[in-house]
N, C-alpha and C positions, 0 to 999 in steps of 0.2 A: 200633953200630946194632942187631947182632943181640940185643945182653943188653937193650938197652932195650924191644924189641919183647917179648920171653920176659916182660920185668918187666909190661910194660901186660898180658898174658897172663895172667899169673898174678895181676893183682889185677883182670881178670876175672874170671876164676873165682872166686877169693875173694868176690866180691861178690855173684856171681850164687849162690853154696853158701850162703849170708848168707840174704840173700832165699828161697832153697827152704826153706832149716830155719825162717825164722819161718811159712813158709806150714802147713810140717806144724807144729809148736807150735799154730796156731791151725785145724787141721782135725783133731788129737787133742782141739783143748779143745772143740770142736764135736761130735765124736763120745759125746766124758765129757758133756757137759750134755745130749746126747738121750739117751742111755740114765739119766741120772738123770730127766729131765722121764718117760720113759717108766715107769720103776719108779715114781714118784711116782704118776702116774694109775693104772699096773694095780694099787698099792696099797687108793687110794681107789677103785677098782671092785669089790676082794675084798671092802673094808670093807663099801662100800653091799650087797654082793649078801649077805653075812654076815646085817645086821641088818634087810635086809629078807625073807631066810629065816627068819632066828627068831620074825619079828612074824606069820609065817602060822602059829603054831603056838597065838596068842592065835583070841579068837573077836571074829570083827567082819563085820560087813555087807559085801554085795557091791561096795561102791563105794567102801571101804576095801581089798579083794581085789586090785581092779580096777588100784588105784596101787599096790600091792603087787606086782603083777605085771609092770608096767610098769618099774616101776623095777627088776624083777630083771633085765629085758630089756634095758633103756637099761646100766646094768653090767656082764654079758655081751658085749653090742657093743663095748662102752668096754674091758673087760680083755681081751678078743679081741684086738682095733685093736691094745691097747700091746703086747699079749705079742708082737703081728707084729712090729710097729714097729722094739721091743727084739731081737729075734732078727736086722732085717734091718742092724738098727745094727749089732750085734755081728760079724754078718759083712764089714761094712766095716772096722769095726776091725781084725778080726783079719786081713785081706790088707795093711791100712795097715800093722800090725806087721810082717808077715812082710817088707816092703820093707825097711821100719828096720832089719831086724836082718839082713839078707841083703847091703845098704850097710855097714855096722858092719863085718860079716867080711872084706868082701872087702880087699885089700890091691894095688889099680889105682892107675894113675897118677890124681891129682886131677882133673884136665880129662873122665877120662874114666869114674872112679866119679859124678860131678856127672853126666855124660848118661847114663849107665845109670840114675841116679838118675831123673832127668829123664822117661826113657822109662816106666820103669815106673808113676809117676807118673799120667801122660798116659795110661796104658792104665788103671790104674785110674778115674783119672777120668772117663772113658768109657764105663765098664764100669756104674758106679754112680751116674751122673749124676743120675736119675732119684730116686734113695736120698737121695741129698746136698739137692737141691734139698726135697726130704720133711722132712729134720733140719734144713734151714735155717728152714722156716715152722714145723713143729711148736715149737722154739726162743722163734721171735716169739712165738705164742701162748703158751708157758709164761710168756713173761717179761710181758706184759704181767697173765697172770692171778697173777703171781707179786707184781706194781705194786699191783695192786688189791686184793689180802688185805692188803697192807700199809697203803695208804691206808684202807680198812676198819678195818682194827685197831687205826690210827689213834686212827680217830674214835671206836670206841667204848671207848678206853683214855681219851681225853679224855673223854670222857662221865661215865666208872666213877670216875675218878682221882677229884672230887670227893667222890663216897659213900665212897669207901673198900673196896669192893667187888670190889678187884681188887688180885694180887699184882701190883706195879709189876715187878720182875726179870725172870720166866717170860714178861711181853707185851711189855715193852719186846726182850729177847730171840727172841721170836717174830716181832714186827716188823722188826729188824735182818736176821734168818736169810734174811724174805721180800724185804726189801728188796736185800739183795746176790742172791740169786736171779735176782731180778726184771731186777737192771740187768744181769748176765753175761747171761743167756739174752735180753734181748731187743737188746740192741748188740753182741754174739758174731758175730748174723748181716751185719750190716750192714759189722764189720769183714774178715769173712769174705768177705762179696761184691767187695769190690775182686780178692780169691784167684781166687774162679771167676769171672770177666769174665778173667782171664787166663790160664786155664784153659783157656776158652773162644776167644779166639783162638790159644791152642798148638795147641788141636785143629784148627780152621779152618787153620794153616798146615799141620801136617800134613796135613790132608786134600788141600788143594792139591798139597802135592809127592807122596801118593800118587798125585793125578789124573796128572801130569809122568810120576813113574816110569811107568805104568801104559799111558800113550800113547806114551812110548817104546818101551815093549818091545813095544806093538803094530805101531808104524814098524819096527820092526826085524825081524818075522816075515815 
């Protein structure tokens, strides 16, 4: 009776250690595709505010100035935005690692590295909720803008294909690169959100049994 109980026991735990590692695998590949979608845009912010600095140094009318200006403004905001974005990524990451690798060393009974695991988890996710849910939609939007360069590029490789006008390798290539882009970044979140809905009620029970504790120890003063 007792070993059979220890057995369901321990393929508890197995199963629910199952479960926690696919969730961190798919909240590191979450973390990797916002700080790539991030680096991607502050790239193309550096670019635009690049070439529209060096276009002020030609001689043109004020309503040529005028978009010139604008646009170094609109890529300022925009590399601003990512370089936050990416730095507040990075800090998620790097407290994500420091659990990984602090689970890794330690040498606890399994039942009870799995809730160590577990809690730290939970406090992270709480902590940065607010961040995560940021990398979840920024993600969408990559991906969809990632969809649409594709379907773009498409079209105008079918267009070019007949004149000849176009290296077939280098577009079909750049087509492929956007199209996997496109489908990780924008179905990453979606797999991801089954993750935080039960995130989300871990915390909610937690927070209940801190309510419990917390009105015990005041019945008890």
């Amino acid at each position: 009776m007792y070993g059979d109980t220890k057995m369901e026991m321990d393929l508890e735990v197995i199963n629910t250690e199952k479960k926690i590692k696919k969730e961190m695998k798919h909240f590191m590949a979450l973390n990797v595709m916002s700080i790539a979608f991030g680096g991607i845009a502050m790239a193309l912010a550096i670019s635009s505010l690049t070439v529209n600095a060096l276009s002020l140094l030609q001689k043109a009318d004020s309503i040529h100035l005028l978009n010139v200006f604008s646009n170094i403004g609109i890529s300022l905001v925009v590399g601003v935005l990512a370089l936050w974005f990416i730095i507040s990524t990075a800090e998620v990451l790097s407290k994500f690692e420091e659990i990984q690798e602090e689970n890794n060393g330690e040498k606890n009974h399994a039942g009870e590295k799995l809730t160590t695991r577990i809690i730290r988890l939970m406090g992270l996710y709480r902590e940065e909720r607010p961040q995560i849910k940021r990398m979840i939609l920024v993600s969408k939007i990559a991906g969809i803008c990632f969809l649409a360069n594709a379907f773009i590029q498409t079209v105008l490789l079918a267009f070019n294909a007949s004149s000849g006008s176009v290296a077939l390798a280098p577009a079909i290539g750049g087509i492929l690169m956007s199209l996997v882009m496109g489908i990780v970044g924008f179905f990453l979140p979606f797999s991801f959100r089954k993750y935080s809905v039960c995130w989300d009620q871990r915390l909610l029970k937690s927070g209940d049994v801190e309510a419990k504790i917390a009105s015990f120890m005041e019945e008890g003063l």
